[in-house]
C-alpha positions in Angstrom: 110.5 25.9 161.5 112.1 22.3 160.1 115.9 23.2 158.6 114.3 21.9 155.1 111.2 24.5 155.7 113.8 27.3 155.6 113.8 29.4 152.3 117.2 30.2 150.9 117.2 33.8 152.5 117.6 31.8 155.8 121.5 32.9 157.5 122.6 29.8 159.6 125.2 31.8 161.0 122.1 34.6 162.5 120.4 31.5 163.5 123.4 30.5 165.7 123.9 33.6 167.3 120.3 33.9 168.3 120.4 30.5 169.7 123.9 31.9 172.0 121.7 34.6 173.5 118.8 32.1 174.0 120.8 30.2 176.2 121.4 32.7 178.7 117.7 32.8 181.0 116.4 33.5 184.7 118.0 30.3 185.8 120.7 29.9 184.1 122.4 34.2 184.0 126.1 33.7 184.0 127.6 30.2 181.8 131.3 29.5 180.6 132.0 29.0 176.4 131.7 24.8 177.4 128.0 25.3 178.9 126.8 27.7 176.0 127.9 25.3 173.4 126.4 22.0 175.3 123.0 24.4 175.5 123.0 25.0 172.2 124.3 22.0 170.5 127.3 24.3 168.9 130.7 23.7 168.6 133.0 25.0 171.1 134.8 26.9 168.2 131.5 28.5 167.0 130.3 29.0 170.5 133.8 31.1 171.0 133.7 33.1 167.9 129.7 33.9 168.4 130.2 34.9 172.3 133.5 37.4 171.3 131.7 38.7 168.5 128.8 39.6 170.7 131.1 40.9 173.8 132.7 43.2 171.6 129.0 44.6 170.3 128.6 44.7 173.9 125.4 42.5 173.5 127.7 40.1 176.1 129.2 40.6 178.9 132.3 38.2 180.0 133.8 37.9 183.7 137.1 35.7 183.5 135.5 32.3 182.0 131.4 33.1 182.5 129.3 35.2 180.2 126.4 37.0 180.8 124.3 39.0 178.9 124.2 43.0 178.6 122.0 45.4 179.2 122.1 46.7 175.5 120.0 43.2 174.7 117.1 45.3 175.9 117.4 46.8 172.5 115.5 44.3 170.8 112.8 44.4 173.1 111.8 48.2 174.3 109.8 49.4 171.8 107.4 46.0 172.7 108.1 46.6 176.3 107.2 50.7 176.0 103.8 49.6 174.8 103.2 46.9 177.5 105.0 49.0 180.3 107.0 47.2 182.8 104.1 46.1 185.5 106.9 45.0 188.3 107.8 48.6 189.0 105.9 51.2 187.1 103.3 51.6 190.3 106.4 52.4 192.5 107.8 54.4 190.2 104.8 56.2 189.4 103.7 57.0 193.2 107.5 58.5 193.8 106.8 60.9 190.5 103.6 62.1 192.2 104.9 62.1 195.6 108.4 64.3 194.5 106.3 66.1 191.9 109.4 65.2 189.1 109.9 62.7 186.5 111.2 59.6 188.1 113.7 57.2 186.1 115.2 53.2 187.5 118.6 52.8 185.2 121.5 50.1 184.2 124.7 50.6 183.6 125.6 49.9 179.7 129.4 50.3 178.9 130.0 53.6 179.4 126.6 55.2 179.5 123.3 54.6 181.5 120.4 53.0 179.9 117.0 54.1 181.1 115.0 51.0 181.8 111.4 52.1 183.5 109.9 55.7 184.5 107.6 58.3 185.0 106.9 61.3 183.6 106.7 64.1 186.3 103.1 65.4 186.4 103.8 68.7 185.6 103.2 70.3 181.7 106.6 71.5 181.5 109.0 68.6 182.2 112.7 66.4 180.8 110.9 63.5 178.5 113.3 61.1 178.8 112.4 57.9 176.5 112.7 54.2 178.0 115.7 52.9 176.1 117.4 55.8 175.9 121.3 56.1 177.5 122.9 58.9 178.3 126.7 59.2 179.5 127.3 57.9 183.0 129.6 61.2 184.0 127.1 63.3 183.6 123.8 61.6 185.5 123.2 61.5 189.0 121.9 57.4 187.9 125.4 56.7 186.3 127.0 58.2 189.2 125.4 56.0 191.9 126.1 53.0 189.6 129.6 54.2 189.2 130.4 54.8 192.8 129.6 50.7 193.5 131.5 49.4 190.9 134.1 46.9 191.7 137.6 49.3 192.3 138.9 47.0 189.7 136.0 48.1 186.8 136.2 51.8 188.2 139.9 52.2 187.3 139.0 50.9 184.2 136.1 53.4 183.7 138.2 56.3 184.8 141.3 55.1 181.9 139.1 54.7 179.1 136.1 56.4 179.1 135.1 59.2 177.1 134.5 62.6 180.0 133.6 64.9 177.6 132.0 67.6 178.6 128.5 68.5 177.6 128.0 71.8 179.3 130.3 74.4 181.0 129.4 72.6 184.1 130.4 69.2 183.4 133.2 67.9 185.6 135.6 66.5 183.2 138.5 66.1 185.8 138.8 61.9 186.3 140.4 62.8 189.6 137.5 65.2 190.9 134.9 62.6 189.3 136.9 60.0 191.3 136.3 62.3 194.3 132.7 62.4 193.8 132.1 59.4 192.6 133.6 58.5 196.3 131.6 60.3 198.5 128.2 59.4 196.4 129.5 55.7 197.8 129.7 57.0 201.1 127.0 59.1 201.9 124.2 56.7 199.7 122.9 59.1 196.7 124.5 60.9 194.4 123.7 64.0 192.3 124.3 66.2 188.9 123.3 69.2 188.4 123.3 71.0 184.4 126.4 68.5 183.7 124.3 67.3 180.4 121.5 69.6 180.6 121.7 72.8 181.2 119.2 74.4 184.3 118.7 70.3 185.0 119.4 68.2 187.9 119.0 64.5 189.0 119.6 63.0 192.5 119.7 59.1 192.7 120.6 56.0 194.9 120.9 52.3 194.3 118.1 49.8 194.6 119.1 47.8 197.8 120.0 43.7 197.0 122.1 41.4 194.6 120.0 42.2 190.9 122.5 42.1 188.3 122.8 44.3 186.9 122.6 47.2 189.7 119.6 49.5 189.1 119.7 53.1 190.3 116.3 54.6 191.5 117.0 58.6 190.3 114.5 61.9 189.9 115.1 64.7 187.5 114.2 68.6 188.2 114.9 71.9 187.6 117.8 73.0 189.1 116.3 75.8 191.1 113.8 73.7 192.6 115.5 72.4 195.7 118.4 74.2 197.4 121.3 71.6 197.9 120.6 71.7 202.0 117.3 70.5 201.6 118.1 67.9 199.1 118.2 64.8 201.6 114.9 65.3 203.1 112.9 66.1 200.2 114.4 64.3 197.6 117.0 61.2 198.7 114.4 60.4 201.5 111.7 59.6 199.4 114.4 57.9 196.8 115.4 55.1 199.2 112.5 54.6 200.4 110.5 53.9 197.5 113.8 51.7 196.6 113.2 49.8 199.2 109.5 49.3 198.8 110.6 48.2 194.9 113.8 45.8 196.4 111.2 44.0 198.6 108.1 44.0 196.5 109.3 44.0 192.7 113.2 43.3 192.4 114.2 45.4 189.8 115.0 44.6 186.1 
């Protein structure tokens, strides 16, 4: 619409900001304050004030002198994307949910929780509906522990200091020094697991979707926690994990 089309409800300053996120695309992920103004025409003051403002609504994300944009940008969209479904990995995901007979979940980190970004239902009448879009706390999820464990030592410390580990059942581990412990070993041995840390008689086992996406995306399955003793875990669960999250790395990199 031509600036003198524009009704006098139009906000300029909206306008601006929309045209900072529009900047950011497939090619073009990660800019510094000079390359987001020169894309969108703004001043560098403007440009400044607009990227802060949106870093600290944690719509941006900054790195030293590049921005990038956050996973909580998929606000705006996942009610449009639920209805479309996300074609690139929803077959993958699907086949695992059959083939583990469990609800079946890819996430991203977002702050301090995990935002659910594709999944399947398990195929069972009694299951955890878990809503694309939705986050929950990273502490507590096998997802936001497999993110957790590959983060940067740097942005782990920085987890550890100032997140919130509440605790949402007698179970959670609310200890940063035993989370630090597990959060470790997950690293180590591939997968990591919770089990009734948020939900009560719940448990999720998950492991990172090989390659350089940013952000990471962990591949993870949710069950009742009776359903697999902790010895049989790796074969019947973690194997079919990674190597569904392979098939997804090679065939449909993940969002």
């Amino acid at each position: 619409m031509a600036p003198q089309e524009r009704g006098e409800h139009f906000l300029e300053s909206l306008d601006r900001g929309l045209q900072v996120l529009r900047a950011f695309d497939a090619r073009h992920q990660h800019r510094t304050l000079t390359e987001v103004a020169e894309a969108t025409g703004l001043s560098r003051a403007t440009t400044r004030r607009i990227l802060l403002t949106l870093a600290d609504l944690g719509y941006v994300a900054q790195s030293g002198r590049s921005f990038s944009l956050a996973p909580r940008v998929l606000d705006f969209g996942f009610s449009y994307l639920a209805n479309l479904g996300v074609a690139a990995v929803e077959p993958y995901i699907r086949e695992l949910s059959r083939e583990v007979g469990e609800s079946v979940l890819m996430a991203v980190l977002d702050g301090h929780d995990v935002r659910y970004v594709a999944g399947a239902n398990a195929p069972r009448t009694l299951h955890l509906h878990i809503p694309i879009g939705e986050s929950s706390p990273a502490h507590v999820t096998s997802a936001g522990r497999i993110l957790l464990a590959h983060l940067p030592p740097a942005e782990l410390d920085a987890y550890l200091l100032t997140a919130d580990i509440r605790a949402y059942t007698p179970h959670t581990v609310t200890d940063r020094a035993v989370l630090r412990e597990q959060l470790t070993t997950a690293a180590e041995r591939g997968w990591s697991w919770s089990t009734s840390e948020l939900d009560v008689g719940m448990a999720g086992v998950a492991v990172l979707v090989p390659g350089d996406a940013a952000p990471p995306t962990a591949l993870s399955t949710l069950f009742p926690a009776t359903r697999f003793a902790p010895s049989e875990l790796e074969e019947t669960v973690v194997a079919p994990l990674r190597a569904q999250a392979e098939r997804i790395a090679k065939a449909a990199p993940p969002l």
